[in-house]
C-alpha positions as a Markdown table, in Angstrom:
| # | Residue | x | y | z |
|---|---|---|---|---|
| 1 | Unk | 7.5 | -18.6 | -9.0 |
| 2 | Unk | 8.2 | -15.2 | -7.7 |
| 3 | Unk | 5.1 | -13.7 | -9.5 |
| 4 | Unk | 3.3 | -16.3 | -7.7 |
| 5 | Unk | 4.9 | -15.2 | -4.6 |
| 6 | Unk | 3.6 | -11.5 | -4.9 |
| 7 | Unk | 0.0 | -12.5 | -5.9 |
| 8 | Unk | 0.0 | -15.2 | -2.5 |
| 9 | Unk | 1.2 | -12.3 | -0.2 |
| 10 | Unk | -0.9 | -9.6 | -2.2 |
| 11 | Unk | -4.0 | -12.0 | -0.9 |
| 12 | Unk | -2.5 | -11.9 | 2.8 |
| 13 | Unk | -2.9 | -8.7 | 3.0 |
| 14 | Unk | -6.0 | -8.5 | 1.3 |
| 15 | Unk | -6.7 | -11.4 | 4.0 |
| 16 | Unk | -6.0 | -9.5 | 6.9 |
| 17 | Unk | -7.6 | -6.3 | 6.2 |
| 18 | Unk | -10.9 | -8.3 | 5.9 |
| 19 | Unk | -10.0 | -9.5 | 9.1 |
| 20 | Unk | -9.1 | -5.9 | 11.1 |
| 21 | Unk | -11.6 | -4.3 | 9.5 |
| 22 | Unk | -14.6 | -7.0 | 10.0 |
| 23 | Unk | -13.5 | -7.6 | 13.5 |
| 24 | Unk | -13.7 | -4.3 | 14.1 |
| 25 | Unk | -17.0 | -3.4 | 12.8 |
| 26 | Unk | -18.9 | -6.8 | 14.4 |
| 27 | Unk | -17.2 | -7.2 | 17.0 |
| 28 | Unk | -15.7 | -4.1 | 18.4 |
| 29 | Unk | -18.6 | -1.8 | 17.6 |
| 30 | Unk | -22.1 | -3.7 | 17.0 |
| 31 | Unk | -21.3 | -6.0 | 20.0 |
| 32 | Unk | -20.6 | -3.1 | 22.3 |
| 33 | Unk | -22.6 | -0.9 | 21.8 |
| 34 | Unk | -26.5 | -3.6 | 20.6 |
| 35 | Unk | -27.7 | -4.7 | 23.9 |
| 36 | Unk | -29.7 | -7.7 | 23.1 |
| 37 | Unk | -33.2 | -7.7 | 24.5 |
| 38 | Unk | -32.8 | -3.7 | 25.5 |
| 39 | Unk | -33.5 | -1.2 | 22.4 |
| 40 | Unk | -33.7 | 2.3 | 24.4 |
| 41 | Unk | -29.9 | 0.9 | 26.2 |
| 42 | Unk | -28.8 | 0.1 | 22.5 |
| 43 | Unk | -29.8 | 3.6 | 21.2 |
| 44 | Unk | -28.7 | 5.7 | 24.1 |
| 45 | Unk | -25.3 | 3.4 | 23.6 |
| 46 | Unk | -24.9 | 4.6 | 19.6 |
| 47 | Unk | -25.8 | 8.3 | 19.9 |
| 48 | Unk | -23.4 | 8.2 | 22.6 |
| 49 | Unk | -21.3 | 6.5 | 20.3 |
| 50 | Unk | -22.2 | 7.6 | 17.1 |
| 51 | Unk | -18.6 | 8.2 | 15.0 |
| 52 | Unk | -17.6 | 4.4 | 16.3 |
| 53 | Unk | -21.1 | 3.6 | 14.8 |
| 54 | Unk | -20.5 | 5.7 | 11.4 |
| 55 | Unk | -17.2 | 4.1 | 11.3 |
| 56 | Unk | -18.3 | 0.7 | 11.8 |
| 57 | Unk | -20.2 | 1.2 | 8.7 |
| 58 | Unk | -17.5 | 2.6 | 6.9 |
| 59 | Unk | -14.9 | -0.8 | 8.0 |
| 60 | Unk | -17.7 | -3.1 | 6.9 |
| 61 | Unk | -17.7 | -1.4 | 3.4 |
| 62 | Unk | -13.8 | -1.4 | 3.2 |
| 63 | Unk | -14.2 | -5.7 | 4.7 |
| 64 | Unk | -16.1 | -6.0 | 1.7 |
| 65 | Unk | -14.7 | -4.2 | -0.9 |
| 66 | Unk | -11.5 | -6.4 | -0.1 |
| 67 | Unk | -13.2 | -10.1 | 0.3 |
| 68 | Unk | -14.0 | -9.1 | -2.9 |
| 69 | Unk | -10.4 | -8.2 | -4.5 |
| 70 | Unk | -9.3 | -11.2 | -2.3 |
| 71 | Unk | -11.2 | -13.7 | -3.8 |
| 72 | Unk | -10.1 | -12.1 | -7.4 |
| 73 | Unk | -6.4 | -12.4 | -6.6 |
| 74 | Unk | -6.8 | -15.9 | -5.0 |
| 75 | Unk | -8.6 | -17.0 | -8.5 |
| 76 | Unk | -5.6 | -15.4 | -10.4 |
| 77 | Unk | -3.1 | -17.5 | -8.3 |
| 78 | Unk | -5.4 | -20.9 | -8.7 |
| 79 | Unk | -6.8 | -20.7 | -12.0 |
| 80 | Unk | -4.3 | -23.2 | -13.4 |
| 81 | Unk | -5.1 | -25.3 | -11.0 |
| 82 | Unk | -8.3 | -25.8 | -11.8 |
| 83 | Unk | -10.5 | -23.5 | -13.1 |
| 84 | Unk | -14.1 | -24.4 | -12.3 |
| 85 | Unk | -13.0 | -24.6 | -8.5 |
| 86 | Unk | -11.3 | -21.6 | -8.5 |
| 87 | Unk | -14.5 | -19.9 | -10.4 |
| 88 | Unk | -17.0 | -21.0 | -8.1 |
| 89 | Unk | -14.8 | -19.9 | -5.1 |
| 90 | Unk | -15.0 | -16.5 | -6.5 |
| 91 | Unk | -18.8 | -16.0 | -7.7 |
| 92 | Unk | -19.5 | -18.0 | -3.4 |
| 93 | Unk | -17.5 | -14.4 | -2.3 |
| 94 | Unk | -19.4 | -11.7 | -5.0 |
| 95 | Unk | -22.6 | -13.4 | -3.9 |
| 96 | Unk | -21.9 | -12.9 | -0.3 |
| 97 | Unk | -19.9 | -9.4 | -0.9 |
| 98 | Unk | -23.3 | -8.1 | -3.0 |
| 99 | Unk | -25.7 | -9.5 | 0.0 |
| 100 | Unk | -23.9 | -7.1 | 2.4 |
| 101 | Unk | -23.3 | -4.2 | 0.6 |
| 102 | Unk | -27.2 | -4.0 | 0.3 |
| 103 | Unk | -27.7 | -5.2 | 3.4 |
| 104 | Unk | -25.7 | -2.1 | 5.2 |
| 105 | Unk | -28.3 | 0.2 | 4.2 |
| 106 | Unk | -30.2 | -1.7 | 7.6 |
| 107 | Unk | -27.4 | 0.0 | 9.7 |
| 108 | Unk | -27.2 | 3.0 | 8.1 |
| 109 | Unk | -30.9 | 3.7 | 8.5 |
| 110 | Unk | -30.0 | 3.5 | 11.8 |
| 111 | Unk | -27.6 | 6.3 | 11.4 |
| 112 | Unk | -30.9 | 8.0 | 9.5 |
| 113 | Unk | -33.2 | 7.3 | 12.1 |
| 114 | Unk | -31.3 | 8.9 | 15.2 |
| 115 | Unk | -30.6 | 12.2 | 13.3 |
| 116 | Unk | -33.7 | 13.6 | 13.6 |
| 117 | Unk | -34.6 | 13.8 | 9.6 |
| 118 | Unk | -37.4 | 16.1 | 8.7 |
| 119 | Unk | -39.5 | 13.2 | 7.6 |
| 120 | Unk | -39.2 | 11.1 | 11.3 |
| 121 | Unk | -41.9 | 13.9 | 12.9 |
| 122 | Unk | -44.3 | 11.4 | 12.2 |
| 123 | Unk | -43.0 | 9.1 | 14.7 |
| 124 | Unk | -42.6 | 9.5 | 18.5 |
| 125 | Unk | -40.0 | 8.7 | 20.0 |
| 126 | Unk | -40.6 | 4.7 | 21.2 |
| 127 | Unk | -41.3 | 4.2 | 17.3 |
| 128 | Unk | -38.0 | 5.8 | 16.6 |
| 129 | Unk | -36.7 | 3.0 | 19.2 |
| 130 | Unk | -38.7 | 0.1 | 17.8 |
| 131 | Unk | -37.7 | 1.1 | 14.0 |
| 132 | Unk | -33.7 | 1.0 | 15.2 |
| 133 | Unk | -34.3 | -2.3 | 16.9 |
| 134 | Unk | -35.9 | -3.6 | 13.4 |
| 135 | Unk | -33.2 | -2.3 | 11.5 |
| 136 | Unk | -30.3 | -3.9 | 13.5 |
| 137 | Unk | -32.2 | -7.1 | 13.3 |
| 138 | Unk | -32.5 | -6.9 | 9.9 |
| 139 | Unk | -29.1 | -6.2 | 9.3 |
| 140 | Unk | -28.2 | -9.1 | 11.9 |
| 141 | Unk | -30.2 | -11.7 | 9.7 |
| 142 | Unk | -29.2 | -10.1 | 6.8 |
| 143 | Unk | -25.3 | -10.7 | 8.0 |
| 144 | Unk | -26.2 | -14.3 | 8.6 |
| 145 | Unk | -27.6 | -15.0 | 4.8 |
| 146 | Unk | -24.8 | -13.7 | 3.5 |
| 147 | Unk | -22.4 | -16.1 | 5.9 |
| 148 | Unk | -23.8 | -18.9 | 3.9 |
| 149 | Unk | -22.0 | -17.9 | 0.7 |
| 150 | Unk | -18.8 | -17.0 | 3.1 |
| 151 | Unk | -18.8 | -21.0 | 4.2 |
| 152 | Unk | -19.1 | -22.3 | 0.8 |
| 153 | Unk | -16.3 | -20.1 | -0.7 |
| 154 | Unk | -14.1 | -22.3 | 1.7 |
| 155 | Unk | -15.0 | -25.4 | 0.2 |
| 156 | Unk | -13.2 | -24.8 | -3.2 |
| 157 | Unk | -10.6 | -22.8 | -1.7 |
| 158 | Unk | -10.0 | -25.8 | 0.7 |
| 159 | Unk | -10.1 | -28.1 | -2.1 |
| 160 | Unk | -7.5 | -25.6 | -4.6 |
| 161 | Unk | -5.1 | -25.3 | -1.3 |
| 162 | Unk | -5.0 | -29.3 | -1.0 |
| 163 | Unk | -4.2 | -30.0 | -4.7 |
| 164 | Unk | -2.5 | -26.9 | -5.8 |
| 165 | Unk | 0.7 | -27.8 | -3.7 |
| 166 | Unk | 1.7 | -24.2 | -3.3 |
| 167 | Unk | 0.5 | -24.7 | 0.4 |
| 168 | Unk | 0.5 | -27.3 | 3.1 |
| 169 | Unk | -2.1 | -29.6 | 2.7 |
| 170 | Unk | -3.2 | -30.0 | 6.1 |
| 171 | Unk | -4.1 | -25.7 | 5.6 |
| 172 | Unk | -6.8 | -27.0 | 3.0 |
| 173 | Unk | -8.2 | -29.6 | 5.4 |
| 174 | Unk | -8.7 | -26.7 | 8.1 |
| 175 | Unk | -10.0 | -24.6 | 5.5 |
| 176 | Unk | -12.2 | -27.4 | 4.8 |
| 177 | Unk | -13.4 | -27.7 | 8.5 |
| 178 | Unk | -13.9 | -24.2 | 8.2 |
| 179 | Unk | -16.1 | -24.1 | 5.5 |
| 180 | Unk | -18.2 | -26.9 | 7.4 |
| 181 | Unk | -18.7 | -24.8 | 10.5 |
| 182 | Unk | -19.5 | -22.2 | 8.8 |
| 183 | Unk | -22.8 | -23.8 | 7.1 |
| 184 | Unk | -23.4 | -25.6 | 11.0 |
| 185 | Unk | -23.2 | -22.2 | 12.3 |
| 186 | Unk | -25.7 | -20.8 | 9.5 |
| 187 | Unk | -28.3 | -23.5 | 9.8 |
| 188 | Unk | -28.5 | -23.7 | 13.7 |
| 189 | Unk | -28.7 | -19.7 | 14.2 |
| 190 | Unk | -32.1 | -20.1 | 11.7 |
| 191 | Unk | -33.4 | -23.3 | 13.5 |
| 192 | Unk | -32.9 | -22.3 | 16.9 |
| 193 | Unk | -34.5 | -19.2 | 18.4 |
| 194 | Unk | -32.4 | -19.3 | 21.2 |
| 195 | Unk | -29.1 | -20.0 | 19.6 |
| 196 | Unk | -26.7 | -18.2 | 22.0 |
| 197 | Unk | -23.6 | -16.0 | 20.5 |
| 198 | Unk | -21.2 | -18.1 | 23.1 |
| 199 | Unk | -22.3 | -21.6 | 21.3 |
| 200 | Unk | -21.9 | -20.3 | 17.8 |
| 201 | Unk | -18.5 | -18.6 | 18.7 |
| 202 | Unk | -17.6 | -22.4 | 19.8 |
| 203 | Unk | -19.0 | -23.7 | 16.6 |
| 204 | Unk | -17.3 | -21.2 | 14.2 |
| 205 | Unk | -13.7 | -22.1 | 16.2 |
| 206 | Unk | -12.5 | -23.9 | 12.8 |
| 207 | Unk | -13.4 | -20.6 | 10.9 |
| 208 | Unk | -11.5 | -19.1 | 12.9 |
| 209 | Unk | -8.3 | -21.1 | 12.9 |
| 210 | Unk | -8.7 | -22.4 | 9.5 |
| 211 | Unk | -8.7 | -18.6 | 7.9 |
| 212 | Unk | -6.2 | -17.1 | 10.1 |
| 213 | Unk | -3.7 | -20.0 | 9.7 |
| 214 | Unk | -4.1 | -19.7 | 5.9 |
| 215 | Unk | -3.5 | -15.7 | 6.0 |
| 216 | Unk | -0.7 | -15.8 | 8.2 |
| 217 | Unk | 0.8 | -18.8 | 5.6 |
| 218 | Unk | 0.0 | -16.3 | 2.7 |
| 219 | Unk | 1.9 | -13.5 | 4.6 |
| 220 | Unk | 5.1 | -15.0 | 5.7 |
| 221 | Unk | 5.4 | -17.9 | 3.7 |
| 222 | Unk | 3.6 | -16.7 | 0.2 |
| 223 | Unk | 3.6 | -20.5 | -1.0 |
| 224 | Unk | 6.1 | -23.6 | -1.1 |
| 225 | Unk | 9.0 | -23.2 | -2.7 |
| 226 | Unk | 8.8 | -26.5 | -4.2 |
| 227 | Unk | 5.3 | -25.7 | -6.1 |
């Protein structure tokens, strides 16, 4: 029981790093400084900003190096329960963990392209400004593909919290919500072309409470007693 205690608050913290560090990088630093619609206000706001951008890069590694580790311990602690759940809910996060380490070489080119390399004299400086604007697109999309795999993980995870019994079970039906919203979110940012940030912030509401209710559990509580 205690062992299980350590591994449940080992993923807490695991849990809330991914959540500092991702908030941080998304929200904090690409949301500040990318002015939608505006590429020459965007630039002028990163080489204004440019260690908040270089670390912003760096947090979204760390946010994914510990998803990863996350999902590893979380296996650990629910393999017995069942472990075809508790293997799909880990290959959902290395699918989704490998789809944004690749994808941060998009903002990092960024970083490339507003450094003046020797090999960016063939472009002019609007180029320079349409090239940034395509790279933080493509690491927008790029963030949204790999979302997909970040809403299914929930699904088994949801499922392993409900039947486990180390946790309450109404956790697992708000990590199931979560899951849900997740997927709504994905499909409507790729079907609608003017899919606002405000409506999918309200859509993604269950993410939000659904994860940070079950990392504040794993944190305090560890699991039931009674498991």
């Amino acid at each position: 029981m205690n062992n299980k205690k350590n591994i449940a608050r080992s993923a807490g913290l695991l849990y809330l790093v991914v959540i500092l560090f991702g908030t941080f990088a998304e929200l904090h630093v690409r949301a500040e400084l990318v002015v939608p619609g505006h590429s020459q206000a965007t630039v002028s706001n990163i080489l204004n900003h440019q260690l908040s951008f270089r670390l912003a890069f760096l947090s979204d590694l760390v946010m994914q190096v510990a998803f990863f580790y996350l999902a590893l311990t979380l296996y650990r602690l629910f393999q017995p329960v069942n472990q075809r759940y508790a293997l799909s809910m880990l290959l959902s996060v290395a699918i989704g963990v490998a789809i944004m380490s690749l994808n941060m070489l998009h903002h990092f080119a960024v970083i490339l392209l507003l450094n003046e390399g020797a090999y960016l004299s063939a472009f002019n400086s609007e180029q320079i400004t349409g090239l940034v604007a395509l790279f933080l697109d493509l690491h927008k999309y790029g963030y949204r593909i790999a979302q997909v795999f970040f809403g299914i993980w929930l699904f088994p995870l949801g499922y392993l919290v409900c039947q486990s019994g180390y946790f309450p079970k109404f956790i697992g039906i708000l990590l199931l919500l979560a899951g849900g919203s997740f997927v709504v979110d994905f499909f409507l940012f790729f079907l609608q072309s003017n899919y606002s940030a405000a409506t999918s912030s309200l859509v993604t509401l269950p993410t939000v409470i659904g994860e940070f209710s079950f990392c504040v559990w794993l944190l305090i509580k560890g699991i039931k007693t009674t498991a």
